[in-house]
N, C-alpha and C positions, 0 to 999 in steps of 0.2 A: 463428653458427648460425642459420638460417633456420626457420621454423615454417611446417609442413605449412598449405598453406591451406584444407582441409576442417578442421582441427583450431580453425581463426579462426573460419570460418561455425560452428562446432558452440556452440563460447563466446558466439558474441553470441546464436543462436538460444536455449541455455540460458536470458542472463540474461531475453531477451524473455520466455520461459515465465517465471520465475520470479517476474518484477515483474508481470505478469499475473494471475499464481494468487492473488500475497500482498499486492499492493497492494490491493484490493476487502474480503479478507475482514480487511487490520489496518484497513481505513477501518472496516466492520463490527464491529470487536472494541471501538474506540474509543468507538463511539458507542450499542454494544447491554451490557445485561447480560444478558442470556439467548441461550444458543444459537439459539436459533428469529428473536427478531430480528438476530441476527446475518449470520444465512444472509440474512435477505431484504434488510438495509442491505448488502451483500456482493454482491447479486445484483444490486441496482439499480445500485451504484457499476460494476459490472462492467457492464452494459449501457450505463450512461450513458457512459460513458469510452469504449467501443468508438463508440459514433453522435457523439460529438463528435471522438472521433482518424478515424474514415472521414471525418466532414466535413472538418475541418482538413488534411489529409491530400489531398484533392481540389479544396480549395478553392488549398491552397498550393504542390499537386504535390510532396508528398513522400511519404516513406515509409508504407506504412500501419500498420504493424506497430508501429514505433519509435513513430507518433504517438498512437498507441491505449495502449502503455506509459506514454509520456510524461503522457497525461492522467491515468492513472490514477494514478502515481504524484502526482502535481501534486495530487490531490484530496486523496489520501492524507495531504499535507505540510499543505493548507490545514485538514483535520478533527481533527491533531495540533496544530499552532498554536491554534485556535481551544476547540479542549479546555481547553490549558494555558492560553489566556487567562479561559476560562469556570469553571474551574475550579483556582486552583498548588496547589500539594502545599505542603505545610506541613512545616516543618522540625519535626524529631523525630517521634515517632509511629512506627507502625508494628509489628513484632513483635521483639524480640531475637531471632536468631537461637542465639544460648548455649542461651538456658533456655525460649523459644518462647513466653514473657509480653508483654502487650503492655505499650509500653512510651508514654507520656502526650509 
């Protein structure tokens, strides 16, 4: 069984929006505690990631779209790394979920 090819462009076009929308504001969520800086590390990632994937993208002749995702998600991975370097989670701790205590 063969797949409709409007139905293939429709799935890539989705994940391109998707890693678009989400990759900027999880770089922004990572790195902000307040809504307000959130939006603006979210805005910046998102503009930066567009002028380095248009460069990349013209410099290398390829896709524009996918390289603009690409950066962005790429940022996305270097501000989750560098979080969990700058910061690891520490074993135990947290809330119980049972009885909603925190728990040492």
């Amino acid at each position: 069984m063969t797949k409709n090819p409007l139905s293939i462009v429709v799935g890539v076009v989705l994940l391109l929006v998707f890693g678009m929308l989400l990759a900027p504001a999880a770089s922004g969520a990572l790195l902000a505690n307040r809504i307000s800086s959130m939006m603006v590390i979210g805005t910046l990632v998102g503009s930066l990631s567009t002028y380095l994937g248009l460069l990349a993208s013209y410099w290398f002749d390829i896709a524009a779209s996918a390289t603009i995702v690409l950066v962005a998600v790429t940022i996305f991975f270097a501000v989750l790394a560098l979080t969990n370097l700058r910061a690891p989670r520490q074993p135990g701790g947290g809330t119980d979920p049972a009885t909603g205590e925190t728990v040492a």
